[in-house]
C-alpha positions as CSV (number, residue, x, y, z in Angstrom):
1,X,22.7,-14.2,5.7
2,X,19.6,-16.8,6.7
3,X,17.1,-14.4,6.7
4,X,14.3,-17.2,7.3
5,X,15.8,-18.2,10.8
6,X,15.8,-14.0,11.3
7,X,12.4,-14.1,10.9
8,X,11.1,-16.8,12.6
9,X,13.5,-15.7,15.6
10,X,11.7,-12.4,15.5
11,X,8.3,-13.5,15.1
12,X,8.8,-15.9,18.4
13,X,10.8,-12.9,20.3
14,X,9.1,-9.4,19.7
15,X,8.9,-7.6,22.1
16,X,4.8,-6.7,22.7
17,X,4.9,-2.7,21.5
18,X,1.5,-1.2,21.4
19,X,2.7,0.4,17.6
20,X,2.4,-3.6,17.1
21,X,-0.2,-4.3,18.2
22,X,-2.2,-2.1,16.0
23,X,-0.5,-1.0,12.8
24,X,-1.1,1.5,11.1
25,X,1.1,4.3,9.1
26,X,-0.2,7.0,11.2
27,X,0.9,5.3,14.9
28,X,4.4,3.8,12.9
29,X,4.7,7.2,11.6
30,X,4.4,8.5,16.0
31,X,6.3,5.4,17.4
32,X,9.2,6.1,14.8
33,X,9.5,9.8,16.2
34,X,9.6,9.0,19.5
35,X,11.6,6.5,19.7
36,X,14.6,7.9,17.6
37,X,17.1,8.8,20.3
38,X,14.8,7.2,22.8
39,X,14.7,4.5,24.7
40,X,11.6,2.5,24.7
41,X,10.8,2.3,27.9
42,X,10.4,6.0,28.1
43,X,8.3,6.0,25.1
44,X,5.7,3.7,25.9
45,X,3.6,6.0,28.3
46,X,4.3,9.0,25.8
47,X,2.9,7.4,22.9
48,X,-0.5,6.3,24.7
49,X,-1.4,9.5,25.7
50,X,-0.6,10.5,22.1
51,X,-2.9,7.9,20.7
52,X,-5.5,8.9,23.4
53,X,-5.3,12.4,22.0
54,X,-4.5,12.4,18.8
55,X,-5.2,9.0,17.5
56,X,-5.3,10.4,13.7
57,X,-2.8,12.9,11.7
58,X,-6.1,15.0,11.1
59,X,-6.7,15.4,15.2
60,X,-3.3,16.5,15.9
61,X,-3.4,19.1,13.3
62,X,-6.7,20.7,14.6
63,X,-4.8,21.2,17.7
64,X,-2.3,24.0,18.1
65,X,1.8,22.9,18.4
66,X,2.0,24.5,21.8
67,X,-0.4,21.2,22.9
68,X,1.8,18.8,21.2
69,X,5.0,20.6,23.1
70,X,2.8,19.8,25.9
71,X,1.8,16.6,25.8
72,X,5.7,15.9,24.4
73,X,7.2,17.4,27.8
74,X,10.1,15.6,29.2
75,X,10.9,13.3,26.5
76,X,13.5,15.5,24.6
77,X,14.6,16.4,20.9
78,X,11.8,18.8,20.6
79,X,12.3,19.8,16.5
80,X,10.3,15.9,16.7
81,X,7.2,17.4,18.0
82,X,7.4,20.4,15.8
83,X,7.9,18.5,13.4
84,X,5.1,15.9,14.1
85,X,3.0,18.3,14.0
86,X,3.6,19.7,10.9
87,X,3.4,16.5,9.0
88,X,0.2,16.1,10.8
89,X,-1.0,19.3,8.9
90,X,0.2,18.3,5.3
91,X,-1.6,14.8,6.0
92,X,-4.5,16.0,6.7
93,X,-4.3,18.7,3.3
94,X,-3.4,15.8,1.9
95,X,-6.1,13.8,3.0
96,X,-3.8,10.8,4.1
97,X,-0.4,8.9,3.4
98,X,1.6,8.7,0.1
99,X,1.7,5.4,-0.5
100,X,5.4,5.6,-2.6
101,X,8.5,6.3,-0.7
102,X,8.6,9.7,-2.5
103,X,5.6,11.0,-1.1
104,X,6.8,9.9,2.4
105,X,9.8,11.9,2.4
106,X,8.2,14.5,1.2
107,X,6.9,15.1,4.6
108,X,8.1,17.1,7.2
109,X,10.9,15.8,9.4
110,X,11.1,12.2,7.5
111,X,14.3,11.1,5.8
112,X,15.1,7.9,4.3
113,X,14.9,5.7,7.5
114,X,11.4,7.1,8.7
115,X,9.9,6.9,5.4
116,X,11.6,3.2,5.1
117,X,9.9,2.2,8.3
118,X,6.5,3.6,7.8
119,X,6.7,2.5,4.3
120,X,7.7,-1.4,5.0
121,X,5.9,-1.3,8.3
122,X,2.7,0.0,7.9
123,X,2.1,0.1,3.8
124,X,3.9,-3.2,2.4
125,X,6.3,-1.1,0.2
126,X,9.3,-3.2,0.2
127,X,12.1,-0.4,1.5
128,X,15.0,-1.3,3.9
129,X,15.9,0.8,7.3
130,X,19.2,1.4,8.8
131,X,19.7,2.5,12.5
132,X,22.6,2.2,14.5
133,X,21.2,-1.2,15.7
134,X,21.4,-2.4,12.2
135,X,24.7,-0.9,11.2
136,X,25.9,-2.4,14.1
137,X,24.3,-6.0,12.8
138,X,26.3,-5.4,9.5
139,X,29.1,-4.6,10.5
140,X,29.5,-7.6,12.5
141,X,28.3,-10.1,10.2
142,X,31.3,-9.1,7.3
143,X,33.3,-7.7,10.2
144,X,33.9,-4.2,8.7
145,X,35.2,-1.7,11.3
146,X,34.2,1.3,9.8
147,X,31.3,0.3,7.8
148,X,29.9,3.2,5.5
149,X,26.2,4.3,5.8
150,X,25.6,3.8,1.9
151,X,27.6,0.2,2.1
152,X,25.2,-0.8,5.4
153,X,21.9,0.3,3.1
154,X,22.8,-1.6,-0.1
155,X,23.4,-4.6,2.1
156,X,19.9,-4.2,3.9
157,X,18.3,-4.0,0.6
158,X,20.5,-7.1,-1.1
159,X,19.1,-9.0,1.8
160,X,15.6,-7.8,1.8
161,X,12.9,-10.7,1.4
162,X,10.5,-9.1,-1.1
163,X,7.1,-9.0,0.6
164,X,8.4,-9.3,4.1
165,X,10.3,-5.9,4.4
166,X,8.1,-4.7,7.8
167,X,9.2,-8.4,9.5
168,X,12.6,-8.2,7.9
169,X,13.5,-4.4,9.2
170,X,12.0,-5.1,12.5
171,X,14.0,-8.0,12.7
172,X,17.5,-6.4,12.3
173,X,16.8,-3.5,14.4
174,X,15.4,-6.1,17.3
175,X,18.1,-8.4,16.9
176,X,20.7,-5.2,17.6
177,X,18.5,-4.2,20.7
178,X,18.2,-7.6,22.4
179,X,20.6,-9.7,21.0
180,X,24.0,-8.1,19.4
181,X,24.0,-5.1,21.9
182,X,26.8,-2.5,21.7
183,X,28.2,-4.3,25.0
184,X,28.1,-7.8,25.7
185,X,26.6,-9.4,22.7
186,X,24.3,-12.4,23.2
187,X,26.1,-14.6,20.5
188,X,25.1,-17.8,21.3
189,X,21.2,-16.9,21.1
190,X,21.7,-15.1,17.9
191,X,20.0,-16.8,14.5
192,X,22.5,-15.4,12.6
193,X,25.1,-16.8,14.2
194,X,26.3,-19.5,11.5
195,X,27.3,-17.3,9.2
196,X,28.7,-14.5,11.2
197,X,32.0,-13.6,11.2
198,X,32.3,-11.8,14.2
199,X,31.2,-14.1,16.7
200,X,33.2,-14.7,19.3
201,X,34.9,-11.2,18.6
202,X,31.7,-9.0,18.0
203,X,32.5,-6.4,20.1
204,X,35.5,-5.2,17.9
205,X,32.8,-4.2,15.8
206,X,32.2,-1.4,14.3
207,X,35.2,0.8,15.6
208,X,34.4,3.1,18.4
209,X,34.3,6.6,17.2
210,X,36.3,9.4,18.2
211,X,34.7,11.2,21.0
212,X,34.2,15.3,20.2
213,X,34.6,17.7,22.4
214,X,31.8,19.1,23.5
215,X,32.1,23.0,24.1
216,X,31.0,24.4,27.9
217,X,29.4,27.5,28.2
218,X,27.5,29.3,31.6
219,X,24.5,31.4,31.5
220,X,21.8,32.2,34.0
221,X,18.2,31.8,34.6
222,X,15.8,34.0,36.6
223,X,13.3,33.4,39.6
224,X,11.1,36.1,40.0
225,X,7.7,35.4,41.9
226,X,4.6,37.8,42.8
227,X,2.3,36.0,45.1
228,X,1.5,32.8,44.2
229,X,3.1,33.3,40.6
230,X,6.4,32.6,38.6
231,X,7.9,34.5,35.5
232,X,7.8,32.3,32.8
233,X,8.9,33.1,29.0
234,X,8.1,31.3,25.8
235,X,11.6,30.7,23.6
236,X,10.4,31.4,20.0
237,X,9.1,29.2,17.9
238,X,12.0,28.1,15.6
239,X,15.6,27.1,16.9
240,X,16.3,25.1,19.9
241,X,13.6,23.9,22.0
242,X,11.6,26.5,20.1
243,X,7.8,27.1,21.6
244,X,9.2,25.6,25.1
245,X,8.3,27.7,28.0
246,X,11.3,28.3,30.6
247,X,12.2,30.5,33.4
248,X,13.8,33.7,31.9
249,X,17.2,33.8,31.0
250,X,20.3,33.3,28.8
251,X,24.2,33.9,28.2
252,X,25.7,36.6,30.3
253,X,25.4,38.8,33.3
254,X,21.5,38.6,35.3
255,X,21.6,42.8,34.7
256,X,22.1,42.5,31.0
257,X,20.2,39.3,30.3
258,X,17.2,40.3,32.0
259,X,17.1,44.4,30.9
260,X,17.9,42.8,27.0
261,X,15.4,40.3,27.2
262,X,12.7,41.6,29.0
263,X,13.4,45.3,30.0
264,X,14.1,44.8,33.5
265,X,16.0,46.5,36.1
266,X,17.5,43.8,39.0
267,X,16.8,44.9,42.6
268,X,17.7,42.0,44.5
269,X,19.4,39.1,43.6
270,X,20.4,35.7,45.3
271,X,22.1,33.0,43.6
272,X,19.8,29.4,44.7
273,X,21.6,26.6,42.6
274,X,23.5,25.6,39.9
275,X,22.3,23.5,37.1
276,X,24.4,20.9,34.6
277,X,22.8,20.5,31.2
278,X,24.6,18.5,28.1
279,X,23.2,19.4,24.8
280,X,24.7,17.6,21.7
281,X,26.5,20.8,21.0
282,X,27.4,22.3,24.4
283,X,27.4,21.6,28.0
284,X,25.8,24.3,29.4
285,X,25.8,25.2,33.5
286,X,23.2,27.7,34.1
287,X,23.3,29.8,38.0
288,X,19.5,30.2,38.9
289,X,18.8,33.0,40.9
290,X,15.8,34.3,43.1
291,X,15.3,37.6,42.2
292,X,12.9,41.2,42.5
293,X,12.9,43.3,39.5
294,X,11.8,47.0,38.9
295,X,9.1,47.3,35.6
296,X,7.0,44.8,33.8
297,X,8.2,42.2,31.9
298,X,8.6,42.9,27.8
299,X,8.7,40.0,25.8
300,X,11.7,41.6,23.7
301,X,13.3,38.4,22.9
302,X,10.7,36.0,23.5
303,X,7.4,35.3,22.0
304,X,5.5,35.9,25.0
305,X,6.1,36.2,28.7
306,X,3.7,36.1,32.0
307,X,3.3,35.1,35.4
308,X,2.3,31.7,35.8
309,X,0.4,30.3,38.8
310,X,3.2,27.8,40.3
311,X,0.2,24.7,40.8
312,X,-0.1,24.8,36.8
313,X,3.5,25.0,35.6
314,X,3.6,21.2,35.5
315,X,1.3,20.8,32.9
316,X,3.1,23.2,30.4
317,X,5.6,22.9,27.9
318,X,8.6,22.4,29.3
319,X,12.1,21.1,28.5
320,X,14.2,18.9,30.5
321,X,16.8,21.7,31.5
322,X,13.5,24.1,32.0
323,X,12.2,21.2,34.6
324,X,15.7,21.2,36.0
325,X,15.9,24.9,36.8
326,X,12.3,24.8,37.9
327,X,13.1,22.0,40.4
328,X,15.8,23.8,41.5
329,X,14.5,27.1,42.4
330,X,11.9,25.1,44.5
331,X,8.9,24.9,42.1
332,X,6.8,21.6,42.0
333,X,8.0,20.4,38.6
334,X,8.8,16.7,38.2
335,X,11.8,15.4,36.4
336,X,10.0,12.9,33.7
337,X,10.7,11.1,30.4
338,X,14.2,11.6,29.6
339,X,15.1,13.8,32.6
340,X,14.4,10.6,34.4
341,X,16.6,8.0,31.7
342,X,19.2,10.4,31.5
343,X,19.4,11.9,34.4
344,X,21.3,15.1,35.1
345,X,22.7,14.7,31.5
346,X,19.8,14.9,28.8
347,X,20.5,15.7,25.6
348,X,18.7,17.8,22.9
349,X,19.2,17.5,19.2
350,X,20.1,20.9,17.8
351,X,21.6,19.7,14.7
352,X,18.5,20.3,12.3
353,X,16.7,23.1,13.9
């Protein structure tokens, strides 16, 4: 592999990222979180505000997580925030960044490719990253189909120039998002191209792989205003999209849900809309209805419940499918961040939460 024309084809071509424009481990440490399962486009306006409020780890951890759920609103995979945050706290403890790739992963929520980035990026350590972009890279340059995750890291370490691991990794995961795209690769602009031996064929590689079936499921959620006011309910603070505020509701009848979860009898009921959510592990399609209950809400499920004022819902913490439901039932929420890339059909990792 000609590494030197990688990196001279990446130093010309970067894209201009504000993480690169200033470096440093905190802000590769925030870019790095965001953008895993994000596009960058949706990122970019996150990540200011972020720096704007929390421009070191020892800011964010004065602040409670309920602000970061705030200020991450809309972009998706929650358990990143939380987890954010909490390495924020055991920074600042502490009192700054390992500087070994040990200490990195000792943190919460990073693994070997976030400690690789932040490491080679932002500290000079010389560690390699993997990503899909760069397994895809691999893959195409040996032409392996189904290209193992340990085989794609001892190849990004063989060809790691010593010294240059933050160029080299940025490189690789660059070329994969401008150049050898999952569709239509860009062969004939790639540096690489001499010694690859999937051009002309890239596309082949690495085998698509097998869809799963993704499990559907209904529930409902629950409109109930007074005044001016809607019931809102805070979804603990562990589990998926723990800490997120959302209109009340679940799996199961509107009677049972809402007597279970908050020790309400139904009076009147009226279904408004139906809303289509795809989680990684379910496809969920939730009825919301506009309802008037009997009692006061008990938070018997969730960590808190209350009536919100409608003209401040906007700035709360709020998943995509909360937004959805929101929008639905009439409420001036905008879709934003993912809800907006994604669509009807945002996704929420669930896998490590």
């Amino acid at each position: 592999m000609d590494v030197p024309a990688l990196l001279r084809w990446y130093r010309a071509n970067r894209r201009d990222l504000p993480w690169r424009r200033e470096v440093s481990p905190w802000r590769t440490l925030v870019s790095e979180l965001m953008c895993q399962q994000t596009r960058i486009d949706t990122v970019l306006p996150y990540f200011d505000r972020f720096m704007a409020e929390f421009p070191s780890p020892e800011r964010m951890a004065a602040a409670p997580v309920e602000r970061v759920l705030e200020l991450w609103s809309g972009l998706g995979y929650y358990s990143r925030a939380r987890n954010l945050h909490a390495a924020a706290v055991a920074l600042s403890r502490l009192g700054g960044f390992p500087r070994d790739e040990q200490g990195l992963r000792s943190l919460p929520g990073v693994g070997p490719y976030t400690a690789g980035a932040v490491g080679a990026i932002a500290l000079g350590l010389d560690l390699p990253v993997v990503d899909g972009n760069v397994e895809r890279v691999f893959a195409r340059y040996y032409t392996v189909e189904r290209p193992t995750r340990a085989w794609i890291w001892t190849e990004a370490a063989r060809h790691l120039p010593r010294g240059e691991a933050g160029d080299y990794d940025q490189a690789l995961m660059e070329l994969g998002a401008l150049v050898c795209t999952p569709r239509s690769p860009r062969c004939l602009l790639c540096p690489l191209r001499a010694g690859c031996k999937g051009t002309g064929e890239a596309e082949r590689f690495p085998a698509a792989k097998a869809r799963k079936v993704v499990p559907r499921a209904t529930a409902i959620a629950a409109v109930w205003r007074r005044g001016g006011a809607v019931l809102l309910a805070r979804r603990p603070g562990t589990g998926l999209l723990g800490g997120l505020w959302e209109l009340p509701g679940g799996e199961g009848s509107l009677d049972e849900v809402l007597a279970s979860r908050l020790g309400l009898r139904v009076l009147r009921a009226d279904a408004v809309a139906t809303v289509s959510h795809t989680f990684t592990h379910l496809h969920l399609e939730t009825t919301v209805f506009s309802v008037d209950c009997a009692g006061e809400p008990e938070a018997r499920h969730y960590d808190e419940v209350r009536f919100v004022e409608e003209s401040t819902i906007e700035g709360m913490a709020l998943s995509n499918l909360a937004r959805k439901t929101l929008a639905a039932a009439g409420l001036p929420v905008k879709a934003s961040g993912r809800a907006l890339a994604r669509d009807t059909h945002a996704k929420e990792l669930a896998a490590r939460r």
